[in-house]
N, C-alpha and C positions, 0 to 999 in steps of 0.2 A: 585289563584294558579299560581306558576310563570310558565310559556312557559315550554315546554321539550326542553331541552339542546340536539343537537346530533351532533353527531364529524365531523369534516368539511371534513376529509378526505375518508371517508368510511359511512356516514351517520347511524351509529345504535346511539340509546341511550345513553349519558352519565349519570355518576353518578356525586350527585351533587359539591364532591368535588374533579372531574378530574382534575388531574393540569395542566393549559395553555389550559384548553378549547376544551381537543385530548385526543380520546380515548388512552389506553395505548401502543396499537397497532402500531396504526399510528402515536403518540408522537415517538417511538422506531425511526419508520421509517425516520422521518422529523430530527433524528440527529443522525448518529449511528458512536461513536469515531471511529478511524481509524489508527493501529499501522501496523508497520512489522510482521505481523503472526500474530495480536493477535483479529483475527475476521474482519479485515478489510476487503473491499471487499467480492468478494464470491458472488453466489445466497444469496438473504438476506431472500428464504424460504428454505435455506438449516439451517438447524439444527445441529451443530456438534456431534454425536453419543462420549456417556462416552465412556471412559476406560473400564467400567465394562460392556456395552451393546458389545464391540466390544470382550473382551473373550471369551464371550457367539459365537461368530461365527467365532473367528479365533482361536480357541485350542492350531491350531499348532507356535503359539506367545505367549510372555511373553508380554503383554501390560504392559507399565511400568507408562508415563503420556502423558496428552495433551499437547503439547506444541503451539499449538497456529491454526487460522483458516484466509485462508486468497482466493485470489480471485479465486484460483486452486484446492482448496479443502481444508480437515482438517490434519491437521501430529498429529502424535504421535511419541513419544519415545519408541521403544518395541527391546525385544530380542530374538534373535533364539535360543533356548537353545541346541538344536544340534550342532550348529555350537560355542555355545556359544559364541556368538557376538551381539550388539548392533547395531539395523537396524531403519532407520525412515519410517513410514507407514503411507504412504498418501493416505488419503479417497479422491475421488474425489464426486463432488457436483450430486447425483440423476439427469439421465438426462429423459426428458418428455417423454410423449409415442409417442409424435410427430417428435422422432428423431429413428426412425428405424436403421438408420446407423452408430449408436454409436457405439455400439458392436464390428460390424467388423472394425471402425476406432480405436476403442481402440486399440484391437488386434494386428494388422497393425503397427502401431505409436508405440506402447509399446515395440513388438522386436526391430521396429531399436532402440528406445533409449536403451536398453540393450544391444543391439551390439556398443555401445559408451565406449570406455576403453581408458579412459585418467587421469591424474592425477589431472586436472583443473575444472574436470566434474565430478559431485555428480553421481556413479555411482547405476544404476537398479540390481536389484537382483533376483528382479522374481515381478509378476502381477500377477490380476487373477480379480473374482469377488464371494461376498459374497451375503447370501443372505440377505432383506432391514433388515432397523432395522422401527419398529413400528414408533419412537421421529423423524424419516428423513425424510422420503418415501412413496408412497403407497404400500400397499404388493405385487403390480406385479411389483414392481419396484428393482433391483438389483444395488448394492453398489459393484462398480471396486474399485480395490486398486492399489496400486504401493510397492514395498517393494526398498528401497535405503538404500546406505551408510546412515551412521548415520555420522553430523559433529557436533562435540564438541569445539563450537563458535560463534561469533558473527554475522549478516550479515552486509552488509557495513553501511546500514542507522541506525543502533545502532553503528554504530562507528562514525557515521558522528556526531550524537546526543549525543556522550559521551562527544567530544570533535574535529574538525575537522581537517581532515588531512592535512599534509605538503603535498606541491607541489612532494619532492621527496618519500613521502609513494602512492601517488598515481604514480607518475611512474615508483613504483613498483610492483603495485595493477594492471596497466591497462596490461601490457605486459601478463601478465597470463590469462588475459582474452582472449586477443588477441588471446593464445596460445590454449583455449580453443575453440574459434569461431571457427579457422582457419578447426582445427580439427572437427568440427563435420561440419560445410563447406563443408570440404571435401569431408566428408561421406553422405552428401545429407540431412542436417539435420538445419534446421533456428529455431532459438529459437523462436523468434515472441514477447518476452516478456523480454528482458533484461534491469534489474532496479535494484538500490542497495539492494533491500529485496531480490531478487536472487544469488546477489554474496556474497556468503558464506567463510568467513574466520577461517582454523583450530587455535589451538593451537601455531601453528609453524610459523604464518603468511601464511600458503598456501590458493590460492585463490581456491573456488569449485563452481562452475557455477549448479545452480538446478533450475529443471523446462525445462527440454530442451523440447520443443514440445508437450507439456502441453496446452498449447493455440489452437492449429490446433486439437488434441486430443479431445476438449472441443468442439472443434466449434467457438472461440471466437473470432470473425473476427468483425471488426469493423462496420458490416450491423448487430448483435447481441448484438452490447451494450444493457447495460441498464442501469437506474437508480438503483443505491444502497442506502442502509439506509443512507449511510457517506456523501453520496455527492460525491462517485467516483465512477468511470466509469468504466466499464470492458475493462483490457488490459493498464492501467495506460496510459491514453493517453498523457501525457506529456513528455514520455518517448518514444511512437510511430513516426515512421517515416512517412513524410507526405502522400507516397501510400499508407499505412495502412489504412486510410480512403478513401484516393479518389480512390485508384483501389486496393481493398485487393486480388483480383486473378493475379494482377503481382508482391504478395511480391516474393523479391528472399535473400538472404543470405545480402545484403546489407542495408535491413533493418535494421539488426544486429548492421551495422556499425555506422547508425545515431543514434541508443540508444545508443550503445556505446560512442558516441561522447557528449551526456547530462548529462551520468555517468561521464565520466570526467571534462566535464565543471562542471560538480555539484561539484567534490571533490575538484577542485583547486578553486572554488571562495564562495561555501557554499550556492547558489542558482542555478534556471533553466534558461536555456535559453531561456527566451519568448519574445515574441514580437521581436522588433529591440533591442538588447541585445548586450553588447558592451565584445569587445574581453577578455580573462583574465586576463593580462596584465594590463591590463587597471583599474581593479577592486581591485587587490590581485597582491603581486610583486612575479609573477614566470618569469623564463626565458622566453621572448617574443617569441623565436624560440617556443612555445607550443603556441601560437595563433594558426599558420601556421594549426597545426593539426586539433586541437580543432574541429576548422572551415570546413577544409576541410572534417572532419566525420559529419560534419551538412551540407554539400549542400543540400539545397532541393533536386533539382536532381540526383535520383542515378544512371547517369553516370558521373556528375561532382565530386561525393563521392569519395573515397579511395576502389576500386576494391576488396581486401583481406584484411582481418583483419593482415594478416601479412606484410601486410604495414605501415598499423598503430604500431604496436611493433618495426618494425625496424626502422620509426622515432622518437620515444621516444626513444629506447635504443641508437640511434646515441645522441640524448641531452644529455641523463644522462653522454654518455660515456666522450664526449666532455666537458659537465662542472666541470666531472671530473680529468683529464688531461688540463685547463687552463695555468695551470704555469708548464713550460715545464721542463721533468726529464730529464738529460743527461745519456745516455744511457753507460753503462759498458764495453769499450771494443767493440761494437757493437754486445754486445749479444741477446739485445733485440730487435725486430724489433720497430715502434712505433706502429704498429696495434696489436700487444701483448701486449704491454704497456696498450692502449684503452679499449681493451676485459677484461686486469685484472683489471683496472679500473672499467671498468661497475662491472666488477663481484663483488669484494668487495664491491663496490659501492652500489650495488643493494643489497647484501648479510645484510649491514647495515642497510638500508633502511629496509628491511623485519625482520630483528633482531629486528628493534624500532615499527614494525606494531606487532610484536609479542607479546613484552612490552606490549603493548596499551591494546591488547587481553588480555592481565593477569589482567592486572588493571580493566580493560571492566568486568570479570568475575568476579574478587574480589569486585570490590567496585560499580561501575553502574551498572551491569547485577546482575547474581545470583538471588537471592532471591529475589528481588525486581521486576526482569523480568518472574520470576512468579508466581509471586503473582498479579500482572497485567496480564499475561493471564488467569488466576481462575478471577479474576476478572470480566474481560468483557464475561467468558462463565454462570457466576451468573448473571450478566446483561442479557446476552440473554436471559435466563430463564425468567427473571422479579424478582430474588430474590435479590431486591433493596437494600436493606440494609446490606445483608451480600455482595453484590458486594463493596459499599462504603465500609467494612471494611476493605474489601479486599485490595483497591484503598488506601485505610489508609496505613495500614501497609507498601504500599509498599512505597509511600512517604517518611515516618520515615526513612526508610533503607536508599534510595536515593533521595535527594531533589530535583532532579536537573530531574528527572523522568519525561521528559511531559507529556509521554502517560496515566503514572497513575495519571498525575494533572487531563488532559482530561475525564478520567475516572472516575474520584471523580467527577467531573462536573458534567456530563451526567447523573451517578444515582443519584447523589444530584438533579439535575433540574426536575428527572424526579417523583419525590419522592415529590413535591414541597419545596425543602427547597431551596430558589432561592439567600438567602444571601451568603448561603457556595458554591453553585453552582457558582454564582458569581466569588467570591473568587478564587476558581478551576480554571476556566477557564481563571480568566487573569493571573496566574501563570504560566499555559499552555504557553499562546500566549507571556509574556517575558521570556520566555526559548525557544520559537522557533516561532518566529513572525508571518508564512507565516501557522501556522497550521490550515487548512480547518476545521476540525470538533469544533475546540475549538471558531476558528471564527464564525461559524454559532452557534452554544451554544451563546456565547453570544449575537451573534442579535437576535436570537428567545426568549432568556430570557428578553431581554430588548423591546422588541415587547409584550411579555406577559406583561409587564408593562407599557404600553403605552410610554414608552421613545423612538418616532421613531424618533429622532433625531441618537439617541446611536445606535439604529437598524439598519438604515439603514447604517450608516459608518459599521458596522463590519457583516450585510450580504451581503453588495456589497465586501468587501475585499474576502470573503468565497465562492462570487458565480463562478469564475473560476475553481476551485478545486472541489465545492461543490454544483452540480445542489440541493440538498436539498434545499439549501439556499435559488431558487427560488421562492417555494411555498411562505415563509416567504415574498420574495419580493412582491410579487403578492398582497399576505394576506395585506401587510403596504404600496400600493400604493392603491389599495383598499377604505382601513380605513381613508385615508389623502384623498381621491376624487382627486387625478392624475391618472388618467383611462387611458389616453395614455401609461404611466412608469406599471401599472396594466398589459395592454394586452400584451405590449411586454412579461412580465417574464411569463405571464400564456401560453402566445403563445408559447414562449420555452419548457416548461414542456407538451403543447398537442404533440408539434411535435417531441418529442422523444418518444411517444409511449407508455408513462407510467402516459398519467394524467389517476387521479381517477375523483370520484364526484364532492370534493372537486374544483379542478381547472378546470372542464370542467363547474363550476356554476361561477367560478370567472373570468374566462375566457369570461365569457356571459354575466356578469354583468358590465366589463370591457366595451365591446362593446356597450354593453345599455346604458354606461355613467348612472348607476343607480345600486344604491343596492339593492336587494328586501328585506325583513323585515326579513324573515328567516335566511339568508347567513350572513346577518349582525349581527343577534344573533350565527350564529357559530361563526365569526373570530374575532367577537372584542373582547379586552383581560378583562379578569374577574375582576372585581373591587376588590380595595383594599382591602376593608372590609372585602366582601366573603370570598375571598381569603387567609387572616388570621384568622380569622374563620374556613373554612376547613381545616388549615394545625397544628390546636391545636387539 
């Protein structure tokens, strides 16, 4: 009789035809895809409550659909039929009975963001709280909501991903941000979280900033991270300003500034600023005067930063205004001044500029978004389920629509891999990775698929690409330095995974077996990958 099989992450029983050797559970966990709203991020024991469980406890809504779940809770599409209006209704994630002062921080936090009335800011409508749902929560547990403007459009990283913007649609895009910071700045109010899945663009091209103080709300302070199913980290640390981590009780409003400073490095050059990262210019031909900025919203230090976001707007509109005025008008009679000249410049200027991001938006809705964006989020909430196969059809469909769809490439992957079918899974996911190279979840799919088949050549190149983005990827490393007997490259990735707080069994055994420079006979029947045979065998 062969050994009992049991899952390396959580140690119960497998069955004998587990795919990749992981219960289903912690398979979920060890890669969970990762889009703009569409389940990424989040508590990954938070459960997004249907459309139908949430009528059952808010009456006073027309629940219309999910539109997607991400690190701040779940939204929905719903209507106030009294007002007859279209509002989005955001669940925020059940918080533990260990946080007694949620409630009153809710509360707190929640008016002043409804005291925010700006036209750049995704406006509050009303809060409150429901009570749990059974599929979320415990029953002594209550579900806050948010009621907001509903925006009918895209947010920046689906416009990034449609197609990347010109130098002049982003300094069109950043001034209203600006205008938006400045404003709730003023008002005593740091978002904590600004990243392109926040910045929300209408119909019109108008920009709408959502999520203001959602973060502090939450508690999500960089001594609270944790590991996610995706390999991302609470609070999109790539987009965090360096006090975020090293002293989160002296953020102040200038945190604001350095995200904001990676939002635009991201739109003029199509990547992050990491590491020693070389100026725009340098990369992508914008006006070099936009280094100057760029840079200066990333000084580490925030007093060497740009003080007010409205500093940052009025040297991009000084750019814009001047590259538009180059070749000098002669003025009429002296009826124009030249600083009227400048201003009607920028304004047309900019006025174009938001005309062609509006374009973008129609096209974005008609032919990349629509239908295809969601049917990718039904997608990944039949994945969370574990309803595999009807998630892949899901994942289907929406490919057909749009090719060019990472997220539901990724998503085809994920229940493909998780389903054992590892050829189309395969497939999936390098589709994914040449339509958007740097994509964390698609890179860790493939090195954990190619690890389930002993290819740790193939594995290791694409979970070290994945492990920046994607602690997930660590366990994988851990598990394939292990397997290979490099017990040094072993403790390091298992060492990373204890000391955030979130090893299970699984890497508190790998971790030790690291150290012993020795596998014990068990651990190496969890991690090593299922033979071929078996493995086609179980999947007929």
């Amino acid at each position: 009789m062969d050994a009992m099989r049991v899952c390396p992450g959580c140690g119960k029983p497998l069955a004998a035809d587990a795919p990749q050797g992981i219960c289903p559970e912690c398979l979920m966990k060890a890669g969970f895809g990762t889009a703009s709203g569409t389940g990424a991020g989040g508590d990954p024991g938070f459960v997004a409550p249907t459309a139908e469980a949430l009528r059952k406890r808010l009456p006073n809504l027309e629940i219309i659909e999910f539109i997607g779940k991400g690190g701040m809770g779940a939204v929905y599409k719903a209507r106030q039929p009294g007002l007859d209006r279209l509002v989005a209704l955001k669940i925020l994630p059940p918080r533990p009975g260990d946080d007694p002062g949620f409630a009153e921080r809710f509360t707190r936090e929640a008016r002043a963001l409804a005291r925010l009335s700006h036209p750049n800011i995704v406006a509050v409508y009303d809060f409150g709280q429901a009570n749990a749902l059974a599929e979320t929560a415990q029953p002594a547990t209550r579900l806050h909501y948010l009621l907001m403007e509903f925006v009918e459009g895209p947010n920046l990283r689906e416009l990034e991903r449609a197609g990347r913007l010109s130098p002049r649609d982003a300094m069109c895009i950043v001034p209203q941000i600006c205008e938006a910071l400045q404003y709730a700045h003023d008002e005593g109010v740091v978002h904590r979280d600004i990243k392109p899945e926040n910045v929300l663009l209408d119909k019109k091209g108008r920009v709408k900033i959502a999520d203001f103080g959602l973060a502090k709300i939450l508690g999500r302070e960089p001594q609270n991270f944790r590991l996610t199913s995706a390999g991302q980290v609470m609070g999109t640390p790539h987009y965090m300003a360096p006090e975020q981590v090293e002293d989160p009780q002296a953020v102040d409003h200038r945190a604001d500034i350095y995200s904001l400073g990676v939002v635009f490095y991201e739109m003029l050059t199509g990547e992050l600023p990491l590491g020693k990262f070389a100026p725009p210019s340098r990369k992508v031909q914008v006006d070099v005067r936009l280094d100057e900025v760029v840079l200066h919203a990333l000084e580490k230090e925030p007093g060497r930063r740009y003080q007010h976001a409205s500093q940052v707007k009025s040297d991009v509109e000084t750019i814009a205004t001047s590259a538009g005025t180059r070749t000098p008008v002669q003025p009429t009679k002296g009826i124009m001044r030249t600083e009227s000249r400048k201003g009607l410049a920028y304004i047309f200027g900019a006025a174009a500029a938001c005309l062609v991001i509006g374009a973008m938006i129609w096209h974005f809705a008609a032919h990349a978004g629509g239908n295809a964006t969601q049917l990718t989020q039904d997608g990944w909430q039949l994945w969370r389920a574990r309803q595999l196969e009807q998630a892949a059809a899901k994942f289907t469909q929406a490919v057909k629509l749009d090719s060019k769809a990472a997220e539901a490439w990724n998503g085809l992957g994920w229940a493909s891999f998780n389903s054992g079918k590892r050829p189309e899974a395969e497939k999936a996911f390098l589709t994914t990775v040449s339509l958007q190279p740097s994509h964390p979840a698609a890179l860790n799919g493939l090195g954990q698929l190619y690890l389930s088949q002993a290819k740790y050549d193939l594995a290791e190149v694409y979970l070290l690409k994945a492990a920046p983005s994607a602690p997930a990827a660590w366990y994988g490393l851990a598990r394939l330095y292990l397997l290979q007997g490099k017990y040094d490259q072993a403790e390091q990735w298992a060492t990373r995974i204890v000391d955030s707080g979130q090893a299970d069994q699984g890497a508190q055994e790998m971790l030790k077996a690291a150290k012993a420079k020795k596998i014990p006979d068990g651990l190496r029947l969890m991690i090593q990958p299922q033979p071929a045979a078996k493995e086609q065998s179980a999947n007929q």
